[in-house]
Every structure is written in structure tokens, then in C-alpha cells.
C-alpha positions, -999 to 999 in steps of 0.1 A, spaced: 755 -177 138 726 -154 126 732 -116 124 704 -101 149 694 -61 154 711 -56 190 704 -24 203 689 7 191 696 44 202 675 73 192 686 110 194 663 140 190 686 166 179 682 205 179 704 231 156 701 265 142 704 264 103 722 291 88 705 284 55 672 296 71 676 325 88 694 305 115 662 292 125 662 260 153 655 234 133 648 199 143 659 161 130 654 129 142 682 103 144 678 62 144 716 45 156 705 5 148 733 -15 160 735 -51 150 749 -84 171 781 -82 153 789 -45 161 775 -33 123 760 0 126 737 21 104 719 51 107 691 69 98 669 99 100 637 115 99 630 152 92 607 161 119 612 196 116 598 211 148 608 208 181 574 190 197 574 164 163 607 155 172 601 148 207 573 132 198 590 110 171 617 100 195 588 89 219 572 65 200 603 54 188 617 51 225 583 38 240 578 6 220 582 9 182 625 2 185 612 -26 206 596 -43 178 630 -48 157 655 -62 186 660 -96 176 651 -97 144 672 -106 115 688 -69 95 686 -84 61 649 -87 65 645 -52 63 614 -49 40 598 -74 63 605 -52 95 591 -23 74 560 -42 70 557 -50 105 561 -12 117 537 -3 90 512 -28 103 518 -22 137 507 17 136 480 12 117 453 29 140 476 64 143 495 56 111 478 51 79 477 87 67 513 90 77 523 120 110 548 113 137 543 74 126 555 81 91 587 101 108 593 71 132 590 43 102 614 66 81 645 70 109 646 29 110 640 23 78 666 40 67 687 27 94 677 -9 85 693 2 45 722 14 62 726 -15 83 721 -45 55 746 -27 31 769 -25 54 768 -62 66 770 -75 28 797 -47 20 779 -37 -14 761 5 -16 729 8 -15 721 18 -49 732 -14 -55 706 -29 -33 684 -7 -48 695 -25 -87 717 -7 -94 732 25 -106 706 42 -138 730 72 -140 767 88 -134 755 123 -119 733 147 -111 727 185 -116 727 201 -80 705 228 -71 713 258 -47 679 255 -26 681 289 -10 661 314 15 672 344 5 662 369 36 671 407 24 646 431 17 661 442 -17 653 427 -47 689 436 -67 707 419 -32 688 390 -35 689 379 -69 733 393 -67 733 364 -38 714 335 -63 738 347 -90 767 343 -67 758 302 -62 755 300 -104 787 316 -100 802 288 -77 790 265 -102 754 254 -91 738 247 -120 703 255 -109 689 279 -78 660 274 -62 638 302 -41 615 297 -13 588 326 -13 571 331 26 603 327 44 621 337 78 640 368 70 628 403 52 624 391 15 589 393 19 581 372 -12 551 355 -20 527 385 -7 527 413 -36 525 405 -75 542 434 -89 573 428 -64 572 389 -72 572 394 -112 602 416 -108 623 395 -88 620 369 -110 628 391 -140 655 401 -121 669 368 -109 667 357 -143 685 387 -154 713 382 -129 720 347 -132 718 341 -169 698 326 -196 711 291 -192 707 289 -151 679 268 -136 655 288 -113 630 274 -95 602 288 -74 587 272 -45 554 291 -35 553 269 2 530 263 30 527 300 43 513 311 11 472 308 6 473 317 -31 443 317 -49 439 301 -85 431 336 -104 463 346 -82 485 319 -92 471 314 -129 482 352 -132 517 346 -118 521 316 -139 516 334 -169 540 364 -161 568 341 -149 561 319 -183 584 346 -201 611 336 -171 613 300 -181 613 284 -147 623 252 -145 595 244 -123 572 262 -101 565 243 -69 542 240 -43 513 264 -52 488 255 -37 478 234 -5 486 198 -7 448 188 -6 440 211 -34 444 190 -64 414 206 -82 436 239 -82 466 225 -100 440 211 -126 432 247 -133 465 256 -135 472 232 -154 451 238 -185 454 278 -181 494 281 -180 504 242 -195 538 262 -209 548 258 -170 564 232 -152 551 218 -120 565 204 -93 547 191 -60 545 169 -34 569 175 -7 544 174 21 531 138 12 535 107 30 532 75 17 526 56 -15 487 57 -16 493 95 -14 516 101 -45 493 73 -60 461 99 -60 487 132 -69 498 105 -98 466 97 -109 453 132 -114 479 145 -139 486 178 -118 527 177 -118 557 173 -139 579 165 -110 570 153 -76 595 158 -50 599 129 -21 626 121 5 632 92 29 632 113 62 595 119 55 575 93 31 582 59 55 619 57 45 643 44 16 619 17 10 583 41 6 608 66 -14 621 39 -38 585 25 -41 571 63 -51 599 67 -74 596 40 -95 554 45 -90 561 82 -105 586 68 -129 554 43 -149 537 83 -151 564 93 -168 568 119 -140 599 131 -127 618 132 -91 636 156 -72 647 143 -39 636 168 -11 663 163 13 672 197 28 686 178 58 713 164 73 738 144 55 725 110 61 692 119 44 714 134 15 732 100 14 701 78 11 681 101 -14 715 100 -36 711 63 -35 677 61 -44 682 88 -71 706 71 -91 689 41 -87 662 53 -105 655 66 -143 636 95 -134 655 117 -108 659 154 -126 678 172 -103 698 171 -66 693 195 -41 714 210 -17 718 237 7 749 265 -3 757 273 31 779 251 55 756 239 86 761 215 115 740 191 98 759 187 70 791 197 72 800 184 114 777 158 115 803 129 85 835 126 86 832 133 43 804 157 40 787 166 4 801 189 -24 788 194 -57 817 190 -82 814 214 -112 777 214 -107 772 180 -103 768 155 -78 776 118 -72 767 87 -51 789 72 -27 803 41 -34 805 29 3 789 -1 18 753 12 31 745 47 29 783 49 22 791 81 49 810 76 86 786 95 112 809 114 142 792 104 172 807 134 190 785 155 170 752 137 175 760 141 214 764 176 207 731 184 193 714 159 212 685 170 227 681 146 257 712 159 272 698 195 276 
């Protein structure tokens, strides 16, 4: 008898995230359960409180509906068919892109697990052993020395790269004054050594302009960053251009707040990055993340999987990773959080600065249900 998708349970869950300033944070969960008691999992990173209620709503109202019945090893097919079916509110990706990611991913979950292979495997294979992993921090004091001690401290641990997000929660302030910016980057370099990885992700709260961030280029140049991320808005592809040509000793990276293939198609096109980063919880799922990947991959372009998640969306972006050629780095948050660290029964550790793929059927992890009821947001 035919394997069939069963039932599907969606959870909106809520958590504060000790890597962010213990900010509430926000994530979307997909349980797909198959007729012969198979279950996978998967997520979407919603983010904020009324896009995760909104995911879950669309998922909840019609969208889940779509897949009971239908055969699990089909799973590009169902992809298709969610993709078609929001094409009026879905093209340019939003809340639809969020819902398609959490069953997606799911689906992945779901057909390894059935055939008992990983998903790499799935994906064709494994293209490499490990991974450098990547401290992708917040740092929240108000002194430069402090900050850069606590970034030296995760090089210390054994990270082999740290990354810093300027306009974030907290007192660091960074991202608003030049002088104060140059310095803690001389100073982080400084403190964490000359063969440490640093990057710096400008982020959405930041409006630099391109005089601005041509200038700040040029000093950090002398840093040797291993990327500098995000400069600009995501629409502003003219303003990479020019930064481009003015600083090309600099690395780029960009693309995190992208949403489908078409859209890492035009960043592609234009020659503005050396690295785009990507996850499933956000660009339709493992399927639109393995499609960009190998997209980016014919540029001769680089990945870095933007999963700063839970541990299922670690899972599947490890799968995809090492399923491609071009995945440069891992990242992963240094602090233990609910997310991560309750939520699988085997939760994620770098191992002398490197990372690996689980081997498990599926996304190869074992969710604790217990946990998702805790976080769960329809039982407040």
C-alpha cells in the first residue's frame, strides 16, 4: 500500500534568544506526519511575532490542506503545487515564501526518512567532509576593548571565524559613527589574531550611503575581513556596483533578505557579491535553497548558509551545504538557546572549529515534542 501525507500540525512558537539581547524571537514549525507513522519536520524563520501568526494561518487555513493525501516522495511535485497555488500573494515571496519553506522542508524530512538514506544524499551526495563554523554574534556592551575580549573569547573556544552584526539590540551602538567603527575593527582584529575570520554585517537598520560605505570599505581593507555583508538595502544593486569598482580588495557578501530563485538570479547576474548567503527557513525551503546554490555555484559565487535558527533549519542548511561545491563557511550562534540546544535530543557543536553533517535518515536530528509544546504559541 502507497505511503500518503496523513496529518499535518503547525506550531507558531515564541522564545527569547540569549544571543540577541534576549530578544522574543519568533519561528515557525511544520510536524508532516505520514500514513505509516513517518514524521518530519520543518521550519520557517518568520522572525516576528505577527509573520508568524500569519505564517501559521495560511498554513492552518488551507495551504496544509493541499498536501493530505498526496504521495511524500513526490515532494518536488507538492513544492510545485504550493508554488502555483500562491501565485496571486506569492510570486515575490512574504508570509507565502515562509509557509512553502516549513513544508518543504518537512516534505525532505519526511522522504529521507521513509527511504532511510540523509538528505545530502538525496541531494547527490556529499561534495565535502566539514565546514569552518563561524561565531555569528551581537555583541551588546558599550566598550569597544569588552566587545572585541568577548569575539576573542569564541576564537579562543575554537571558532574559526567571528562574525559581527552592527545596528543591534544592546549598547554597542555600531554601525552609526565612522571613527568608532574603524576602531573596533582594528581592535577586533587586534584581539583575535591575524589568522581569525571576521566578518561584518552592516544589516537592515543601517541606511549607509555609498560615499559612507566606500569610505569604510577602504579603512577596514587594512583589517582583511573575510567579507563585509549586507551594506546596503537589498534593492540597491547599483550601490554594490559602486562599491564594487571603488574597494574590489573587499569581499562581499549579500543576500540574506531574498526570497526565491528569480531573486538570487538578478543579485547573480549583476556581479555585486562574492558570497550570497541563503537558508531554507526563508527562500521556499531545501528545494529553492538547493536550486540557488547550485544557481550561485555556475557564477562561481560562494554560499554561506544563513541559518541563525533553530536546530532543524541548522540540520537542513548542513545538508544542502555539503551537498554543494560552493559552501564557504557554517554559521552558528556561541550561546546555548532553547532553539537549539532544548528543542533535539543531539543538538549542534562545532568540533575543533569545524562542523559536520548528520548521517541520519532525513534531516538526521530527533525533535522533543515536549519542547515544541512549550514554546508553542497557541497554547498561550
Amino acid at each position: 500500500m502507497a505511503i500518503t501525507i496523513k496529518k499535518i500540525d503547525i506550531y507558531p512558537l515564541g522564545y527569547q534568544e540569549p544571543n540577541d539581547d534576549n530578544a522574543w524571537r519568533y519561528i515557525t514549525l511544520a510536524r508532516i506526519e505520514a500514513s505509516d507513522g513517518t514524521i518530519g519536520w520543518g521550519e520557517c524563520i518568520s522572525q516576528f511575532k505577527e509573520a508568524t501568526y500569519a505564517t501559521a494561518a495560511m498554513l492552518d487555513n488551507g495551504l496544509t490542506d493541499m498536501l493530505i493525501g498526496k504521495n511524500p516522495l513526490e515532494n518536488e511535485v507538492l513544492w510545485n503545487m504550493l508554488r502555483g497555488q500562491v501565485w496571486w500573494y506569492g510570486d515575490a515571496g512574504g508570509i507565502a515564501a515562509f509557509a512553502i519553506s516549513a513544508l518543504d522542508m518537512a516534505l525532505w524530512d519526511l522522504k529521507g526518512k521513509i527511504l532511510g538514506v540523509p538528505l545530502y544524499q538525496l541531494l547527490g551526495g556529499k561534495q565535502q567532509e566539514r565546514l569552518p563554523v563561524c561565531a555569528s554574534t551581537h555583541p551588546k556592551s558599550s566598550d569597544i576593548g569588552d566587545m572585541a575580549a568577548e569575539l576573542a573569547v569564541h576564537i579562543q573556544n575554537g571558532y574559526k571565524i567571528v562574525k559581527v552584526g552592527f545596528g543591534k539590540k544592546g549598547h554597542a551602538n555600531l554601525g552609526t559613527n565612522a571613527t568608532r567603527d574603524i576602531e573596533f575593527v582594528k581592535t577586533v582584529r587586534a584581539a583575535i589574531g591575524a589568522d581569525a575570520g571576521l566578518i561584518i554585517d552592516i544589516g537592515a537598520k543601517m541606511h549607509w550611503t555609498v560615499p559612507h560605505a566606500i569610505k569604510m570599505a577602504t579603512a577596514f581593507v587594512e583589517y582583511n575581513l573575510t567579507w563585509l555583508e549586507d551594506v546596503f538595502q537589498p534593492d540597491n544593486l547599483i550601490g554594490y556596483t559602486h562599491l564594487r569598482h571603488a574597494v574590489p580588495e573587499i569581499m562581499i557578501g549579500f543576500g540574506e533578505r531574498f526570497w526565491n530563485r528569480a531573486d538570487y538570479l538578478r543579485l547573480l547576474q549583476a556581479d555585486v557579491c562574492d558570497v550570497i548567503l541563503v537558508d531554507p527557513g526563508r527562500t521556499e525551503g531545501v528545494t529553492g535553497m538547493h536550486q540557488i546554490t547550485q544557481l550561485a555555484a555556475r557564477y562561481n559565487v560562494g554560499m554561506d548558509p544563513h541559518c541563525w535558527s533553530s536546530a532543524i533549519i541548522t540540520a537542513a542548511s548542513l545538508h544542502v551545504a555539503f551537498a554543494s561545491t560552493n559552501a564557504t563557511i557554517f554559521e552558528m550562534k556561541p550561546f546555548e538557546n532553547p532553539m537549539q540546544h532544548e528543542l533535539v535530543t543531539q543538538p549542534f557543536h562545532p568540533v575543533d572549529g569545524y562542523i559536520v553533517v548528520p548521517d541520519g535518515p532525513g534531516l538526521g536530528i530527533e525533535v522533543i515534542e515536549a519542547t515544541v509544546e512549550k514554546y508553542n504559541l497557541k497554547r498561550k
